[in-house]
LOGUZA-466446 format. One line per field, with one value per residue: residue number from 0; residue in three letters; x, y, z of N, C-alpha, C in turn. Coordinates in Angstrom, 3 decimals. Layout:
N
n	c(NUM | ...)
res	c(Ala | ...)
n_x	c(X | ...)
n_y	c(Y | ...)
n_z	c(Z | ...)
ca_x	c(X | ...)
ca_y	c(Y | ...)
ca_z	c(Z | ...)
c_x	c(X | ...)
c_y	c(Y | ...)
c_z	c(Z | ...)
# end
This chain:
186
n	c(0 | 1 | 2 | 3 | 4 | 5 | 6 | 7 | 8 | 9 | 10 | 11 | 12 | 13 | 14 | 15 | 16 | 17 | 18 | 19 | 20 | 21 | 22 | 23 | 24 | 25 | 26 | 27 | 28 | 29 | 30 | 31 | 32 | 33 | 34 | 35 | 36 | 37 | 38 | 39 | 40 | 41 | 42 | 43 | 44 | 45 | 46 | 47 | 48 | 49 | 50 | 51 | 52 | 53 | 54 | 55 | 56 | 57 | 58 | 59 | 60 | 61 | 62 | 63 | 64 | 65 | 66 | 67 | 68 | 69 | 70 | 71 | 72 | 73 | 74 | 75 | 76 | 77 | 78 | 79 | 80 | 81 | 82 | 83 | 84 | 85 | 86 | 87 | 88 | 89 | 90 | 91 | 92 | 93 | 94 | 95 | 96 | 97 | 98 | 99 | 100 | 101 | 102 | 103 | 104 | 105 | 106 | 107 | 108 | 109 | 110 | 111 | 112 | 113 | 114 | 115 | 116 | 117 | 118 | 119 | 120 | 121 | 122 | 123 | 124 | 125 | 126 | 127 | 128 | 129 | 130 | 131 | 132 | 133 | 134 | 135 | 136 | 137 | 138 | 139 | 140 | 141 | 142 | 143 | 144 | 145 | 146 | 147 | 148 | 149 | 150 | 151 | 152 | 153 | 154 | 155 | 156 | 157 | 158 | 159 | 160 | 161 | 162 | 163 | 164 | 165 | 166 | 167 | 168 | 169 | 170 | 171 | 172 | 173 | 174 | 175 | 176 | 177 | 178 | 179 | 180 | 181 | 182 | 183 | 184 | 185)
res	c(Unk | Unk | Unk | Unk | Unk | Unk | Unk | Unk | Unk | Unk | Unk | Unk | Unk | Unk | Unk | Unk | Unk | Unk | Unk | Unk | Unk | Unk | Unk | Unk | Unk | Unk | Unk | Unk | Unk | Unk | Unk | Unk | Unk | Unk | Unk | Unk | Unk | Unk | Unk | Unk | Unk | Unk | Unk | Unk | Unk | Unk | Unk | Unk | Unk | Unk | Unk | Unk | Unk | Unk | Unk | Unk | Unk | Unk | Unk | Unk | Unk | Unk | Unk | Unk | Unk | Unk | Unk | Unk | Unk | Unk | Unk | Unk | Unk | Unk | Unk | Unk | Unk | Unk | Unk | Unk | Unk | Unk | Unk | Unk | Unk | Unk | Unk | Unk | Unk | Unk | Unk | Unk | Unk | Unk | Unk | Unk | Unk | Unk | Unk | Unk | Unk | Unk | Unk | Unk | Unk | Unk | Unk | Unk | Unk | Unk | Unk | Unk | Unk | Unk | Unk | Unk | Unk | Unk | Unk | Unk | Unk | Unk | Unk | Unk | Unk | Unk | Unk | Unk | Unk | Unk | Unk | Unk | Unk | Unk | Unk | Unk | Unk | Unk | Unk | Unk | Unk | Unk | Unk | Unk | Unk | Unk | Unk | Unk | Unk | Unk | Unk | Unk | Unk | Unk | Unk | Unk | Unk | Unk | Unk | Unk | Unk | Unk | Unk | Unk | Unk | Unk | Unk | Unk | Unk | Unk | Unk | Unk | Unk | Unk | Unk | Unk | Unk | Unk | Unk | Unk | Unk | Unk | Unk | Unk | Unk | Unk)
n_x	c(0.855 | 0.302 | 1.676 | 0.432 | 2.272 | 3.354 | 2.121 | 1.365 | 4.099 | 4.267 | 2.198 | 3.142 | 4.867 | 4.396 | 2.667 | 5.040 | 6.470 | 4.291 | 2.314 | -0.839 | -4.503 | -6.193 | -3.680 | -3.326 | -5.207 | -5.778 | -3.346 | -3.904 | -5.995 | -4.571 | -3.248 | -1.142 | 0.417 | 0.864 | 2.572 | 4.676 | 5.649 | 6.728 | 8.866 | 10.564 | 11.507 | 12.576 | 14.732 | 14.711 | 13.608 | 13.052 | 12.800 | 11.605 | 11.718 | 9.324 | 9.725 | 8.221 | 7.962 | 6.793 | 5.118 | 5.256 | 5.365 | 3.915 | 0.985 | -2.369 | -4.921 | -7.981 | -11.336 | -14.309 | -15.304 | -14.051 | -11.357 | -7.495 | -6.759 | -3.844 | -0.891 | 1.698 | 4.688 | 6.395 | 8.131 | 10.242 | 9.599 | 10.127 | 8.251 | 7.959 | 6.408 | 7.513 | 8.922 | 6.754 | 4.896 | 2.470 | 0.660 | -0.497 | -1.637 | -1.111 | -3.338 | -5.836 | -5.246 | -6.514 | -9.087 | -10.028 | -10.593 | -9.857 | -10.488 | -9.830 | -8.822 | -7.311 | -5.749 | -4.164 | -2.797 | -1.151 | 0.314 | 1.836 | 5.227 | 5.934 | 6.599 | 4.355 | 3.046 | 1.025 | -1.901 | -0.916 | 0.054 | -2.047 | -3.412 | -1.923 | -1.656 | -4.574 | -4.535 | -2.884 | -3.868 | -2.861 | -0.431 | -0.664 | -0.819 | -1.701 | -2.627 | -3.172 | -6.184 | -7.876 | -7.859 | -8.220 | -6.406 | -4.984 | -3.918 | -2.306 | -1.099 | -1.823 | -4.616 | -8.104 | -10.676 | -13.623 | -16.952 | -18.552 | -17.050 | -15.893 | -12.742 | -11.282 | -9.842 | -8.110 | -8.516 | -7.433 | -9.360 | -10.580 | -13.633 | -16.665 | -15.033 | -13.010 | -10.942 | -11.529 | -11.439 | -11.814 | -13.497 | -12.776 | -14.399 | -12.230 | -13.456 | -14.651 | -14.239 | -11.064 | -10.630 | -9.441 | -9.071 | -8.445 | -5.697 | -2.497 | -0.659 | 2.624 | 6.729 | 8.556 | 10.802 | 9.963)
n_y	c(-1.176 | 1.964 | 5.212 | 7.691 | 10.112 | 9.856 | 9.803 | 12.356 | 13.449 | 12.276 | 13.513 | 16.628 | 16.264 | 15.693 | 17.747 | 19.799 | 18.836 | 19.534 | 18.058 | 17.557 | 17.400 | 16.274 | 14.665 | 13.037 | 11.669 | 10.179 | 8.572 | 6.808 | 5.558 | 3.638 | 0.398 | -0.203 | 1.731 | 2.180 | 0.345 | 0.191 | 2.828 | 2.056 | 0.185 | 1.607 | 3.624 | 1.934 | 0.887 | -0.427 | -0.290 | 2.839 | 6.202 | 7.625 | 10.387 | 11.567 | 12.421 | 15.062 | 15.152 | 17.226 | 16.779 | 20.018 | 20.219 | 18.549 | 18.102 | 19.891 | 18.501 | 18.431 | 19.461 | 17.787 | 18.731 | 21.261 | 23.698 | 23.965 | 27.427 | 28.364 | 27.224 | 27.151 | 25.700 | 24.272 | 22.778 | 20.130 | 19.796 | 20.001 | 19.652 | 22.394 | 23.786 | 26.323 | 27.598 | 28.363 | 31.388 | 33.518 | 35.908 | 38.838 | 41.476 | 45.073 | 46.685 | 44.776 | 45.042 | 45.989 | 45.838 | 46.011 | 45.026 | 43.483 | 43.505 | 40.216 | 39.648 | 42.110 | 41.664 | 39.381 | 40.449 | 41.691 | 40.002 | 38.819 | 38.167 | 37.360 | 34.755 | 31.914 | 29.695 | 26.319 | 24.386 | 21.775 | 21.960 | 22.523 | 20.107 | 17.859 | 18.955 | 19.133 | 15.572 | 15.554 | 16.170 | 16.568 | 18.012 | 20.150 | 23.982 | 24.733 | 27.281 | 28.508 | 27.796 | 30.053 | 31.215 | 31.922 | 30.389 | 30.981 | 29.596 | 30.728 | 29.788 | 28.418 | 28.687 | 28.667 | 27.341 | 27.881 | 26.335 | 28.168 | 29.808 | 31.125 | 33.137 | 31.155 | 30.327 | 28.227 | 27.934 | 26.544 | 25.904 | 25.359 | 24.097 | 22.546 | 20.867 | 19.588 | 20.395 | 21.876 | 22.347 | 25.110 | 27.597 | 30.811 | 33.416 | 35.026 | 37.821 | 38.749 | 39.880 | 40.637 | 39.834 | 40.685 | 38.414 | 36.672 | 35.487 | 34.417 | 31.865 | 31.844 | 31.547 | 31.560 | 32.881 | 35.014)
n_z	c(0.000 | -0.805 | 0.782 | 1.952 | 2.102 | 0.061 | -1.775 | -2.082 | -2.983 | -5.155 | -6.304 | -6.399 | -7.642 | -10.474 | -11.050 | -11.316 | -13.406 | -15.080 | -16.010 | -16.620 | -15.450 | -17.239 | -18.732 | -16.958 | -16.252 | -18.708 | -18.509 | -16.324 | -17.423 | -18.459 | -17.949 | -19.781 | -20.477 | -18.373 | -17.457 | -19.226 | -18.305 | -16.228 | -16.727 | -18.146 | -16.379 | -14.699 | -16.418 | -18.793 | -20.818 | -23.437 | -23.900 | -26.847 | -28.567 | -30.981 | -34.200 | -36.271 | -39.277 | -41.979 | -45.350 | -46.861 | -49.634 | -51.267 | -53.015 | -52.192 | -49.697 | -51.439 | -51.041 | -52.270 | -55.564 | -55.384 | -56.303 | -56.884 | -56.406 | -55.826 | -54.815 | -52.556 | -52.858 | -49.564 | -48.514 | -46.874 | -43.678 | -40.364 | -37.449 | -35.317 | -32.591 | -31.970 | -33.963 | -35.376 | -35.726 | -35.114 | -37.352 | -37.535 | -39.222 | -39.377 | -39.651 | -39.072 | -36.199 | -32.702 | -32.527 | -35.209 | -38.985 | -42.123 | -45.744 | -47.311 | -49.565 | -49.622 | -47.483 | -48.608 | -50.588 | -48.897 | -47.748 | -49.961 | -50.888 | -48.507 | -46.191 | -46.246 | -44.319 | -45.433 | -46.550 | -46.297 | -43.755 | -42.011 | -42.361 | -41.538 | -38.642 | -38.303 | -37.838 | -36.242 | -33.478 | -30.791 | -31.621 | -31.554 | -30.383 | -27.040 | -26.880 | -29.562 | -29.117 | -29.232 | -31.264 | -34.665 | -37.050 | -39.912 | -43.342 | -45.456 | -47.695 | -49.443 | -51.481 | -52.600 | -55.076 | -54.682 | -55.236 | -56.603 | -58.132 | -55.828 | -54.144 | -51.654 | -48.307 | -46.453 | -42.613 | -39.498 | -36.275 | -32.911 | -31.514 | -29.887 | -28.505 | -29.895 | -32.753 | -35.817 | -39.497 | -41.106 | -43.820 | -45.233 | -47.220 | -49.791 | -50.254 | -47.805 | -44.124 | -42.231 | -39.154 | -36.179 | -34.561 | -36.711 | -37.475 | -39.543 | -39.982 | -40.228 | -40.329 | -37.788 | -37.866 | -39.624)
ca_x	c(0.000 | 0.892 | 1.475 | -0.172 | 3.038 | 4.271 | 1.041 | 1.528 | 5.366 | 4.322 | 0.830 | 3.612 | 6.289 | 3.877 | 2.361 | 5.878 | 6.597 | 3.920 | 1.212 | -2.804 | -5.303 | -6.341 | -2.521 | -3.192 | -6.643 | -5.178 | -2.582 | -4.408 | -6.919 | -4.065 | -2.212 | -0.385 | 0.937 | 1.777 | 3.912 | 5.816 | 6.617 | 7.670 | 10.041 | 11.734 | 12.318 | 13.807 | 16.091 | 14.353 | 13.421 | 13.896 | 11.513 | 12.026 | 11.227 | 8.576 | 10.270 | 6.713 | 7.964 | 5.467 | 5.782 | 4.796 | 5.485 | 2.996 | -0.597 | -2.695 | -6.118 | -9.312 | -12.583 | -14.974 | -16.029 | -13.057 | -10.041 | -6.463 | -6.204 | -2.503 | -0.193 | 3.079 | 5.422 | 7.435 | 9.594 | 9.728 | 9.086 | 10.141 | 6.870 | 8.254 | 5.601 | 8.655 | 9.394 | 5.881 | 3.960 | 0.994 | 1.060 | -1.636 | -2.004 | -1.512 | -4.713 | -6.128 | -4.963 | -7.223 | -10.806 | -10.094 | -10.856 | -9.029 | -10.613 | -9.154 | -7.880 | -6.311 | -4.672 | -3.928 | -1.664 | 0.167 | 1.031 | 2.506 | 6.225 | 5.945 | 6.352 | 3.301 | 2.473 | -0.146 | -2.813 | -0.852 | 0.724 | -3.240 | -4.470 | -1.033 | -2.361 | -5.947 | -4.106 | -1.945 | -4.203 | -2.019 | 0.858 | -1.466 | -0.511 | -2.631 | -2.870 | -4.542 | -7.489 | -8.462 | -7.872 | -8.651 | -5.349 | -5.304 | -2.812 | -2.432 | -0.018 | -2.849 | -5.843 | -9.048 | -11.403 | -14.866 | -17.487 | -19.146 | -15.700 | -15.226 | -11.603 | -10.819 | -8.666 | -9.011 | -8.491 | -7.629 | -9.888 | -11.357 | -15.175 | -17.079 | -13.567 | -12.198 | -10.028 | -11.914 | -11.544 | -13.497 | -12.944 | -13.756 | -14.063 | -11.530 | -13.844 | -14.790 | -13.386 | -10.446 | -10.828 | -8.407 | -8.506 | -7.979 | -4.267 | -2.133 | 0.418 | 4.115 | 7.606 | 8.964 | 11.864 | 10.063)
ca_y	c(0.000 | 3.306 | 5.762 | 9.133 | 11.438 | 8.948 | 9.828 | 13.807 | 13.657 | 11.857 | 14.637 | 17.799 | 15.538 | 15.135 | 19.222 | 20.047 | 18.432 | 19.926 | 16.815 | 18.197 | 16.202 | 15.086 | 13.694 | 11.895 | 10.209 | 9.055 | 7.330 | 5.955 | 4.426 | 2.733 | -0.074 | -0.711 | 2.323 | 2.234 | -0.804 | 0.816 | 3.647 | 0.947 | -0.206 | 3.006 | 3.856 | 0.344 | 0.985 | -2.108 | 0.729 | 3.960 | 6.934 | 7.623 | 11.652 | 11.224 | 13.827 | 14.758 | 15.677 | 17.433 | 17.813 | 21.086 | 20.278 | 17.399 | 18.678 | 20.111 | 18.126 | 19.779 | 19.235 | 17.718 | 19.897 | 22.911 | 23.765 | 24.959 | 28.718 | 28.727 | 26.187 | 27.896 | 24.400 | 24.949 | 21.822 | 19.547 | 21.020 | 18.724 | 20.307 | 22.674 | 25.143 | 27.485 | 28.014 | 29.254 | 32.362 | 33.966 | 36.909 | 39.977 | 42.826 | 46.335 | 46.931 | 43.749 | 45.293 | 46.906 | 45.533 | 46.101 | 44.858 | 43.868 | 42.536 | 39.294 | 40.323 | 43.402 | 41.206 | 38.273 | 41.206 | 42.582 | 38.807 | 38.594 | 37.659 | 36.501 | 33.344 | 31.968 | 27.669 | 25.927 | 24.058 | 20.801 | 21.706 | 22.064 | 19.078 | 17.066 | 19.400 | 17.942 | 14.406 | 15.275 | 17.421 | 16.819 | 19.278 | 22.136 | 24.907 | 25.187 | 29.033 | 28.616 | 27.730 | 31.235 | 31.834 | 31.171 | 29.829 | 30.796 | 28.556 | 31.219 | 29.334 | 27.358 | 29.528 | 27.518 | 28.535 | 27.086 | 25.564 | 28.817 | 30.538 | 32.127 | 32.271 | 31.253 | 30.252 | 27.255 | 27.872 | 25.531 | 26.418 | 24.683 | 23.568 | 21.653 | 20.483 | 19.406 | 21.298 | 21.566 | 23.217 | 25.918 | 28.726 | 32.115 | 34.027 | 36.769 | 39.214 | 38.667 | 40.854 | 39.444 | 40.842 | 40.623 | 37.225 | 36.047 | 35.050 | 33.900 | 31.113 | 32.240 | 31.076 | 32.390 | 33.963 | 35.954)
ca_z	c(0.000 | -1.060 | 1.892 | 1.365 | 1.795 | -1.243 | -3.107 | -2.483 | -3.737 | -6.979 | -6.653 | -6.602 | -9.319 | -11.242 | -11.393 | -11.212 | -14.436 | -16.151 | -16.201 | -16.225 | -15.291 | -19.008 | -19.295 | -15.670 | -16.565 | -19.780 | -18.003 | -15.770 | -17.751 | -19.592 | -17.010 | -20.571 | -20.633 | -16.400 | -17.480 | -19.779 | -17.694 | -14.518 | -17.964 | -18.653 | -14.509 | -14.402 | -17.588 | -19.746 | -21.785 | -23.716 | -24.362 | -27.861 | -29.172 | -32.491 | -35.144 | -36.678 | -40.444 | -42.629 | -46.539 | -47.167 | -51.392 | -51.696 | -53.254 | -50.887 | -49.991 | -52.232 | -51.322 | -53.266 | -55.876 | -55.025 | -57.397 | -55.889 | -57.203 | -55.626 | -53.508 | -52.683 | -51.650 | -48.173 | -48.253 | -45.517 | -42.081 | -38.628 | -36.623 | -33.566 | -32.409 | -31.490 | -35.345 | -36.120 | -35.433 | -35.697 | -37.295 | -37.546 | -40.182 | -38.644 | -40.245 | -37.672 | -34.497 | -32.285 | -33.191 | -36.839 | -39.817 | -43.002 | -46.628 | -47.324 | -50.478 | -49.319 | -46.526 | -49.409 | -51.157 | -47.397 | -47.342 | -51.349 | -50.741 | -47.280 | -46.525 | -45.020 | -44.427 | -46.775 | -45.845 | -45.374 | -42.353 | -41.453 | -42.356 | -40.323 | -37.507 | -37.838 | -38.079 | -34.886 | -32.910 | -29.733 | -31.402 | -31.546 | -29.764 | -26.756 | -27.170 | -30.782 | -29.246 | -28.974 | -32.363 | -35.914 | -37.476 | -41.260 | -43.807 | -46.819 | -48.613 | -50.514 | -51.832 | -52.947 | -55.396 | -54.422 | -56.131 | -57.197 | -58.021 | -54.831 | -54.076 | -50.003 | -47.318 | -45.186 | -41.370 | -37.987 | -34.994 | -31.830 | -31.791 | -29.650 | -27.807 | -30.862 | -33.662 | -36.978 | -40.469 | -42.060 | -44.888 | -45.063 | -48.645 | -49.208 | -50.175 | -46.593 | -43.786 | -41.604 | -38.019 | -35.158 | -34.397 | -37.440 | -37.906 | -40.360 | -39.715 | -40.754 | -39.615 | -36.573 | -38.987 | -41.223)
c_x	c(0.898 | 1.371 | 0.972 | 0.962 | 3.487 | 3.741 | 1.194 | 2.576 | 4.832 | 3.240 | 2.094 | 5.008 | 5.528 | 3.100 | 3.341 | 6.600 | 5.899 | 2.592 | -0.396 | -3.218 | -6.022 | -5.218 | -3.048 | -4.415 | -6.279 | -4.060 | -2.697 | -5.446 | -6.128 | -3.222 | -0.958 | 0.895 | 2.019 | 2.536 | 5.138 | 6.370 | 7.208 | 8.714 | 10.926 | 12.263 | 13.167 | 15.523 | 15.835 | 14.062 | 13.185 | 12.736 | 12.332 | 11.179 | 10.560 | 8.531 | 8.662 | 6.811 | 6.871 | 6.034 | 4.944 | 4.826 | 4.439 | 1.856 | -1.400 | -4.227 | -7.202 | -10.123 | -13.063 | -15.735 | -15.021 | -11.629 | -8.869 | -6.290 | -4.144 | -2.284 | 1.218 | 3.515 | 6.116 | 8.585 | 9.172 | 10.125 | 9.201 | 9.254 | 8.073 | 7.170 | 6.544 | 8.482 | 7.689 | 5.220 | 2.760 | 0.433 | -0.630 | -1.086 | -1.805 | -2.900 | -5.895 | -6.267 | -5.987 | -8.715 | -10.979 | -10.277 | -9.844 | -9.878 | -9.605 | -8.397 | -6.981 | -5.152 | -3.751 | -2.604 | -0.866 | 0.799 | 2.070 | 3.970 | 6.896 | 5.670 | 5.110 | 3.010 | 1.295 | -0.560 | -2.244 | -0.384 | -0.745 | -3.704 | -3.003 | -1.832 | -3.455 | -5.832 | -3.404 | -2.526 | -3.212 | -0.646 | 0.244 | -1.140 | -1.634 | -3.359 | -3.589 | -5.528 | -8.238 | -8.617 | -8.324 | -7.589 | -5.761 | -3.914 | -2.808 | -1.459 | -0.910 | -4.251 | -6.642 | -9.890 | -12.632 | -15.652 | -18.055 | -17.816 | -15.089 | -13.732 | -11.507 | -9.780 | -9.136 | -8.209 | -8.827 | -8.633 | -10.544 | -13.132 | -15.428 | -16.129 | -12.659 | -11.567 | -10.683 | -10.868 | -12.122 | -12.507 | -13.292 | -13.082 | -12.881 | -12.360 | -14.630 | -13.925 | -12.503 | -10.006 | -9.170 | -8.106 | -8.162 | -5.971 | -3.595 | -0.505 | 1.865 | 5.118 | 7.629 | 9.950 | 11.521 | 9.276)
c_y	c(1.235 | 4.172 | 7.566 | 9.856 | 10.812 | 9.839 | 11.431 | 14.074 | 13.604 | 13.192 | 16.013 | 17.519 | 15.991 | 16.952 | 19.700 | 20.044 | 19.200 | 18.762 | 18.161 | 17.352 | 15.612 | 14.112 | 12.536 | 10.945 | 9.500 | 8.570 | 6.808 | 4.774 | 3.177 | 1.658 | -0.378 | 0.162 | 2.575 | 1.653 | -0.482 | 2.005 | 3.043 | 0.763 | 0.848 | 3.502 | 2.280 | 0.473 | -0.144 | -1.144 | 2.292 | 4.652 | 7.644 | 9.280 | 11.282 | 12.212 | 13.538 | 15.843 | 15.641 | 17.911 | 18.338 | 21.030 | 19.293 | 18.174 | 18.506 | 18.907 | 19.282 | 18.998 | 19.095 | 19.005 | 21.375 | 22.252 | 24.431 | 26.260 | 28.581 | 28.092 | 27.028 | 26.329 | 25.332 | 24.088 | 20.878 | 19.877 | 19.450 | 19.893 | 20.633 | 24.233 | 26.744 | 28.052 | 28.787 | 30.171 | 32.779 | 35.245 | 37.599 | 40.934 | 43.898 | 46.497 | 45.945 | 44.433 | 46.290 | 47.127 | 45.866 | 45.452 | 44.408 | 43.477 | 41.099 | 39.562 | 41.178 | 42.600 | 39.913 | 39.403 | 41.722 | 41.293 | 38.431 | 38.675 | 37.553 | 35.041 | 32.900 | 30.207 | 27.367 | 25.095 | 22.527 | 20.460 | 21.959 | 20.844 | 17.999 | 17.789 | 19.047 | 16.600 | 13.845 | 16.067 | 18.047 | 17.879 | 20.606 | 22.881 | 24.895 | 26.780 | 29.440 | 28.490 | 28.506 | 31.724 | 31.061 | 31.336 | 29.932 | 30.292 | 29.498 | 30.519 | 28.340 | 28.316 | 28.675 | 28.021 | 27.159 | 27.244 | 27.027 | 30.164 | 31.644 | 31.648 | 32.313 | 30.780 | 29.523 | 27.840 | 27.077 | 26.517 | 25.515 | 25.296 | 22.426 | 20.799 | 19.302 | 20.626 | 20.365 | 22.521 | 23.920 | 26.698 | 29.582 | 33.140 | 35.331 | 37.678 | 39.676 | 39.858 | 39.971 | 40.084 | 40.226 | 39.382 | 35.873 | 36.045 | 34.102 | 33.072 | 31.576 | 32.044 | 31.945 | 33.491 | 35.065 | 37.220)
c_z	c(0.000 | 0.134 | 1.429 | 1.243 | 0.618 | -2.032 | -3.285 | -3.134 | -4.919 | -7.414 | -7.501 | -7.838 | -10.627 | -12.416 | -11.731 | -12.797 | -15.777 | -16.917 | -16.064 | -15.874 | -16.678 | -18.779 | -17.683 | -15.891 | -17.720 | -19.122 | -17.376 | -15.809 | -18.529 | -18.657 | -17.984 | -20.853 | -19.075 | -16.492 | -17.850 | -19.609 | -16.904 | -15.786 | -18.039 | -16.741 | -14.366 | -15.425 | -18.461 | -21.034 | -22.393 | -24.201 | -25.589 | -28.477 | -30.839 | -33.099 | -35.714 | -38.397 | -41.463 | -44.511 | -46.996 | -48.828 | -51.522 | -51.988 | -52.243 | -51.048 | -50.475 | -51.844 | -52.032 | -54.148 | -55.975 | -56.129 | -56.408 | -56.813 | -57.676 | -54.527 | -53.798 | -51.593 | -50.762 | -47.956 | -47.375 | -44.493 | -41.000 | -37.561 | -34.875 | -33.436 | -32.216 | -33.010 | -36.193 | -35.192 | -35.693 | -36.216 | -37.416 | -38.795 | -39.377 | -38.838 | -39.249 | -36.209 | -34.091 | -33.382 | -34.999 | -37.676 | -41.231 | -44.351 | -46.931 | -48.170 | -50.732 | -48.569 | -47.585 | -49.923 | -50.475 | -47.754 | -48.689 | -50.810 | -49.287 | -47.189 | -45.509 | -45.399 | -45.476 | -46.286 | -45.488 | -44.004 | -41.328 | -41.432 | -41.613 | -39.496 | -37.006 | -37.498 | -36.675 | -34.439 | -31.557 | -29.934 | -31.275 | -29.946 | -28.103 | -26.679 | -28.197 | -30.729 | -28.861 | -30.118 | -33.454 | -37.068 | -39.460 | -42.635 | -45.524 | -47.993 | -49.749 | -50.765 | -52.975 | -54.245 | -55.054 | -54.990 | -56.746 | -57.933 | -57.279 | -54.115 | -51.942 | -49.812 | -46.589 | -43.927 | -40.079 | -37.056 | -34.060 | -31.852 | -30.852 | -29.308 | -28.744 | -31.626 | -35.080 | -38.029 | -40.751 | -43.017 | -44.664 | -46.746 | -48.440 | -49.573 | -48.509 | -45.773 | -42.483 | -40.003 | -37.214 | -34.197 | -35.052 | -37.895 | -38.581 | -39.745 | -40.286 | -39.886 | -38.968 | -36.750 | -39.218 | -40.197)
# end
């Protein structure tokens, strides 16, 4: 049997570390996974970092029915939230406003991600930022034209305690919590 001051050490290890209570109920519902941490504290085995490479050159996914206007490739990308940003428009800041199109031409030889480093992101939701889920994550590097030849922009966002997709037209207007994905560089 455990002894309670045991159970508070591992309680303040465990906060200490950086655990929530999501990460603690998923490991507790798993004894498969309890095993194979007793494995790695023993030294039987090794926790192994999962590089999470994305290629940004591969054709983006189209919806049924949608054409790609414009895919700008990026290469291949090893996923570190550090390396991307989120940028804003001056024109954005302070409850503002932008047309999409206006903001589509601020962004013209900036480099900005393309929608497959969205759709890995839908694939791996666990790398998402937790801070994006205030925002509405937009991937200009791929511009759509949809079924009636309106041209858009797909965008990540949290829903219903998931992380969906949506679009929004550019003749649309692109307020202040809309942000556009771009390296941490540029």
């Amino acid at each position: 049997m455990y002894l309670v001051n045991q159970m508070h050490q591992l309680g303040d290890a465990l906060e200490a570390a950086g655990y929530t209570s999501g990460d603690l109920t998923m490991l507790c519902s798993s004894v498969s996974r309890l095993r194979e941490l007793k494995d790695v504290l023993a030294g039987r085995s090794q926790i192994v970092v999962v590089k999470h490479v994305i290629d940004c050159d591969a054709d983006p996914l189209v919806p049924n029915g949608w054409t790609v206007e414009k895919h700008v490739k990026g290469g291949q990308m090893e996923w570190d939230p550090a390396r991307v940003r989120l940028y804003l428009s001056e024109s954005q800041w302070n409850n503002k406003a932008i047309r999409g199109n206006q903001l589509r031409e601020e962004l013209r030889g900036k480099l900005t991600y393309n929608a497959n480093l969205l759709d890995y992101l839908l694939a791996h939701p666990e790398l998402i930022p937790e801070e994006w889920k205030r925002r509405l994550v937009f991937f200009w590097g791929t511009i759509y034209c949809y079924p009636d030849s309106y041209l858009v922009v797909r965008y990540l966002y949290w829903s219903g305690g998931r992380w969906r997709w949506h679009f929004r037209w550019l003749d649309g207007g692109f307020g202040d919590f809309y942000h556009t994905a771009v390296p941490a560089s540029s």
